[in-house]
N, C-alpha and C positions, 0 to 999 in steps of 0.2 A: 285663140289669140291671147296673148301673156297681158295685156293692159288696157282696159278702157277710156278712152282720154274723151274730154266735154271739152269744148271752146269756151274760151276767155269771151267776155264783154265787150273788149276790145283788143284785140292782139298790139295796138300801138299805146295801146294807154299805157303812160307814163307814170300818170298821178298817184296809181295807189286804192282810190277813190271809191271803186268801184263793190265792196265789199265794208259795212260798217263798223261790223264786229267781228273780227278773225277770232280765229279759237284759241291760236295760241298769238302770246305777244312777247319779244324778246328785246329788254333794254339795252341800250347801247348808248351807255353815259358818253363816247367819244366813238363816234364811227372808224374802222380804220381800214385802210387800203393796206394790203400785204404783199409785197416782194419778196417774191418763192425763187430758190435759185438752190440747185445741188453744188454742193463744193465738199471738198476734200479735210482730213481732220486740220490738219494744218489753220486754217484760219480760224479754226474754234480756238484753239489752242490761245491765239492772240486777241481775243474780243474780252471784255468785259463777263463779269458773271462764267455760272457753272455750264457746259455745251449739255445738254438736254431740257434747259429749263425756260422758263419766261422770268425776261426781268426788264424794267424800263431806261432806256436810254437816253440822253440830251438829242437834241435836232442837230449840233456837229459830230456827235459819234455816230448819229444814220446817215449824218453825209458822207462822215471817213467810211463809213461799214458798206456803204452800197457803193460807193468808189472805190475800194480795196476788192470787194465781190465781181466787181465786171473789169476787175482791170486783171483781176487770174481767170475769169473764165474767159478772156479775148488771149490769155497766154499759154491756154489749156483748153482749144477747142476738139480734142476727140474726143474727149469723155466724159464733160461738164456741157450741162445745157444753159439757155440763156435764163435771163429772168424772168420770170413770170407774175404780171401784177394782176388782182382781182381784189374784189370788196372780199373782205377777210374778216379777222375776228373767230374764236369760239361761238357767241352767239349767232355773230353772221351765218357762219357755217351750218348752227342747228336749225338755225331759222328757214334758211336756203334750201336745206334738204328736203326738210317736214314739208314745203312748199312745192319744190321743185319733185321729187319720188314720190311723195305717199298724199299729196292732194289733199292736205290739210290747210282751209286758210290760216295766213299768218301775216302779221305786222309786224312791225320796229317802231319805239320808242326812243330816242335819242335824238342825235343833234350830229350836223355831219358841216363840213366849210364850203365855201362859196367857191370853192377853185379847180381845178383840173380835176385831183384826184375825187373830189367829193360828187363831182359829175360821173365820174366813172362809176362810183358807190351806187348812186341812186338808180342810175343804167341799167347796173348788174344786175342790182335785186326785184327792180320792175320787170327785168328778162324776165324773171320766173314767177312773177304773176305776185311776188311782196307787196303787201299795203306800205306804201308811203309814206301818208299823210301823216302821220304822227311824228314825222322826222321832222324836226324845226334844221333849218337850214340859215348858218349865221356866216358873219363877213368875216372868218377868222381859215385858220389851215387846217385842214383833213389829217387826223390822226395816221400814220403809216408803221408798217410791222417789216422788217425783215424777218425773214424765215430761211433759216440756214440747212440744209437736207443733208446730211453724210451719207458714205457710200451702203451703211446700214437701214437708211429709211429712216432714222431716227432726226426729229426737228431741234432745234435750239431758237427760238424767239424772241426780238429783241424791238418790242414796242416803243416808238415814240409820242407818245399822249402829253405830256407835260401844257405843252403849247396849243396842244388842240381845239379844235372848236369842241363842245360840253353841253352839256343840260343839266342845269342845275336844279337843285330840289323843289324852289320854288314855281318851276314853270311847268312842273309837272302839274293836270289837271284830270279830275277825275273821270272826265270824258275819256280821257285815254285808253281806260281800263274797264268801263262801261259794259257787260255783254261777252266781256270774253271769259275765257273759263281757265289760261293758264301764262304765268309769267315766266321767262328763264331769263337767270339769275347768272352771273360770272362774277365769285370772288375775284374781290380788287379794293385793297384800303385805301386805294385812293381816289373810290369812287362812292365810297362806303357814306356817304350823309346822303349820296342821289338814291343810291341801294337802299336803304334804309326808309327813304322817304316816297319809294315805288313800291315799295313791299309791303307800308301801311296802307297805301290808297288802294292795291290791289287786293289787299285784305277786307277791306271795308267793303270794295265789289265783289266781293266772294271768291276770287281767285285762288287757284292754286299754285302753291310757288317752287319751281325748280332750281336749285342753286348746284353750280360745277367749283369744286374749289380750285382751277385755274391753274398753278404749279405746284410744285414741292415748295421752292423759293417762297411763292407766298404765304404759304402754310407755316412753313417756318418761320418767316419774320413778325407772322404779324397772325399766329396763333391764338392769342387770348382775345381779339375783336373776333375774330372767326367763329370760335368757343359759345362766344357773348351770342353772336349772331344766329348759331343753331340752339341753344339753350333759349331764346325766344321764344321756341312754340312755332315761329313763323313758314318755316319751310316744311314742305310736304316732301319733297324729291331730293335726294342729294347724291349726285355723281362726283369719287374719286377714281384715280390711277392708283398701282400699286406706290408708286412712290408719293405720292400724295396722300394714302391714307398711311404711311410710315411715317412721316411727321404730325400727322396729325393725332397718331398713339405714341408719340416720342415721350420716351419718361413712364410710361407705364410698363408694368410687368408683364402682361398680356399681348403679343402681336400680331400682325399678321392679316390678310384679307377677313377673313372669318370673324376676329376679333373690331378688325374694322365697320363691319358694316351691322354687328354689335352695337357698339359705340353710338354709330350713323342712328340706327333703328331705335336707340332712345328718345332721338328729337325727330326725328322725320316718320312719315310714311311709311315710304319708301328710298332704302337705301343700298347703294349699287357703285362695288368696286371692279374696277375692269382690271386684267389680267393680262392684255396685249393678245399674244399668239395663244395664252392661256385661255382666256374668253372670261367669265365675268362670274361675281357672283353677286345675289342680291337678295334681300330681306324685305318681307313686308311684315309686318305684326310679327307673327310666333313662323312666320313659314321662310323659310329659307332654297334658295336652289341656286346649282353651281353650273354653268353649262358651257361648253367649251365655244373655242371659234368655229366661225365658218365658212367653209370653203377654206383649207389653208393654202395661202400663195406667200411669197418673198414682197413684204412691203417697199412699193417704189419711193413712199413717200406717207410717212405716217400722220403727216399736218392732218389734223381734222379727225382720223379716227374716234376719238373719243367724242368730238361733238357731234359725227353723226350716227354715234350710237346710242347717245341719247336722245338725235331727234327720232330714230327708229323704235326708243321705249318709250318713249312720249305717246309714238303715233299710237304703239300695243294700249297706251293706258287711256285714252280717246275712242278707243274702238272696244274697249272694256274687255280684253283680252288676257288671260291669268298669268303669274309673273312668268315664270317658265318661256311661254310666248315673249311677252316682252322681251326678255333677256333675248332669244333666237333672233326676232325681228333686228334688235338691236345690234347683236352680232352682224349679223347680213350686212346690216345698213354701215357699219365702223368697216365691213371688211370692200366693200366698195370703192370708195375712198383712196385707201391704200394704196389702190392699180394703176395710181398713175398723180403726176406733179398737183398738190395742193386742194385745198379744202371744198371744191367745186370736181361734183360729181359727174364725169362725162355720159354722155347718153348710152354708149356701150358699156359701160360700166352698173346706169340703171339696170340695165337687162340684163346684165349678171344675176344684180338684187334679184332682179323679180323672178330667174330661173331659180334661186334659193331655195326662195319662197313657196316655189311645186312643187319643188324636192320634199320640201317638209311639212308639204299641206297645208301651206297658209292662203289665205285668199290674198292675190297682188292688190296693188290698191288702183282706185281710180284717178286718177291726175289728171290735170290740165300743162300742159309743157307749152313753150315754143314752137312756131311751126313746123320749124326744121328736124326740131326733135321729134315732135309728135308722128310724120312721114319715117322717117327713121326707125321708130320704135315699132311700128305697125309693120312696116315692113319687115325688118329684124324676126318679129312674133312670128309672123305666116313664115316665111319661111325658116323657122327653127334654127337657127345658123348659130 
């Protein structure tokens, strides 16, 4: 059998509750709900910002944008699917996985709103057994993300946070971070005094800190906090993209992946540029390793690749496994993702992962899923399919 799965405490609990100190803890200065929808170049072309990147929009631009998105996919039903909403986010994403495949416990810290969308938020992540309770839940609107898909698998993200419900730095408390052993981090200057003010108290609890620098776009705008922010000492883990660590060596003589995670490996740990269909490279101290993808398949849908490759080297550096592993696990874990619409892993998808994982001699991990899943995956296992 490919997976060992343990029963939850409560399969209908909600709360979160039931676990006091997850292992890993991922901030979430604004929860947000994401609207995944494939569409054609054409309306990239017309939207604000560069088409590959993240960049934040007003709440009447993701009205125009998600009104403009379903009024060509209701006038181009053969080839465009509908929209697809889930609790979203980069960190959601890593948090989700680390959770939901590799049976790592995990929390959220953040603040999510009072209203539909933020109900569906707390739904989702409870499905796969997220702690909760750390999520302050305020009388304001749920952050929401459009996610734009081209016919190449390639995302363009276009977040609206501005208005959102938030946690501010003062409510943060040190119970929060008590016990656990790792924080992930998402560059965002405009979340940068909560970030900053998570990343001392998590420090002070001996935590280790992961940080994803987010876009190219952010990198570039807003470079020199970023700079500021790994020159601290503070982070331990740092995940770029190729185009993400090109700005962040913009202006130097030197370029390039290699040179990047150089760079990286002067303030961090552990530092780790991904490469797409290429696969990754990463650095810890003086040891370096370059490893490609795995399993190559035509990306359906690239949303979340990267965050669930590093919930996959997270899970290798928990289970104290050498980078090399890490980087594979990681790999597996980004190329899962891909097979299908959006940041949420399907159960036939896990079980891809975890044939990988045989392939290359890694021991599968033991989880806790969903009922429906857990039948599913047992059965899937036996019989080999």
């Amino acid at each position: 059998m490919g997976a060992e799965f343990l029963p939850k405490p409560s399969e209908n609990d909600l709360s979160g509750d039931y676990q006091a100190a997850p292992v890993i803890l991922g901030l979430l200065p604004a929860a947000l709900v994401d609207h995944i929808a494939t569409v054609d170049l054409s309306i990239l072309s017309r939207i604000p910002g560069e088409p590959g990147g993240s960049f934040p929009v007003a709440a009447e631009e993701l009205k125009d944008l998600l009104k403009e998105v379903n009024t060509h996919i209701s006038s181009s039903p053969n080839d465009l699917s509908p929209v697809k909403t889930i609790a979203g986010g980069s960190v959601t994403n890593t948090i989700r996985g680390l959770a939901a495949g590799f049976g790592i416990s995990c929390g959220v810290i953040g603040a999510c709103g009072d209203d539909e969308q933020g109900a569906l938020f707390l739904k989702n992540m409870s499905f796969y057994g997220v702690n909760i309770s750390r999520l302050r839940v305020k009388d304001e609107h749920t952050g929401q993300c459009v996610c734009l898909v081209d016919p190449l698998g390639n995302r363009t993200m276009r977040p609206c946070i501005a208005t959102a419900a938030k946690i501010q730095a003062g409510e943060l408390k040190r119970e929060d971070f008590k016990g656990s052993k790792w924080l992930v981090v998402r560059y965002s200057i405009y979340n940068i005094e909560v970030i900053n003010a998570a990343i001392q108290i998590a420090k002070q609890e001996g935590l280790l800190i992961s940080l994803d620098l987010a876009s190219f776009e952010m990198v570039r705008k807003f470079r020199t906090p970023l700079l500021e922010l790994l020159e601290s000492g503070n982070i331990d883990l740092c995940f770029a993209n190729e185009d993400e660590a090109a700005e962040l060596l913009s202006g130097e003589q030197v370029a390039g992946p290699e040179a990047a995670v150089d760079v990286l490996g002067k303030y961090c740990q552990w530092a780790v540029v991904t490469l797409g269909p290429h696969g990754c490279i990463a650095r810890h101290k003086k040891e370096v390793v370059k490893v490609p993808a795995i399993g190559q398949t035509k990306a359906i849908d690239a949303t979340g690749a990267g965050d669930l490759f590093a919930g996959g080297f997270l899970y290798g550096l928990v289970k104290g496994m050498s980078l090399e592993e890490c980087c594979v696990i990681g790999s597996c874990s980004g190329g899962s993702v891909i097979r299908s619409l959006g940041g949420e892993v399907s159960p036939e998808n896990w079980q891809w992962m975890y044939k990988q994982f045989k392939t290359k001699g890694l021991p599968v991990p033991i989880v806790s899923l969903p009922t429906y899943t857990r039948i599913y995956l047992i059965i899937d296992t036996q019989g080999d399919t």
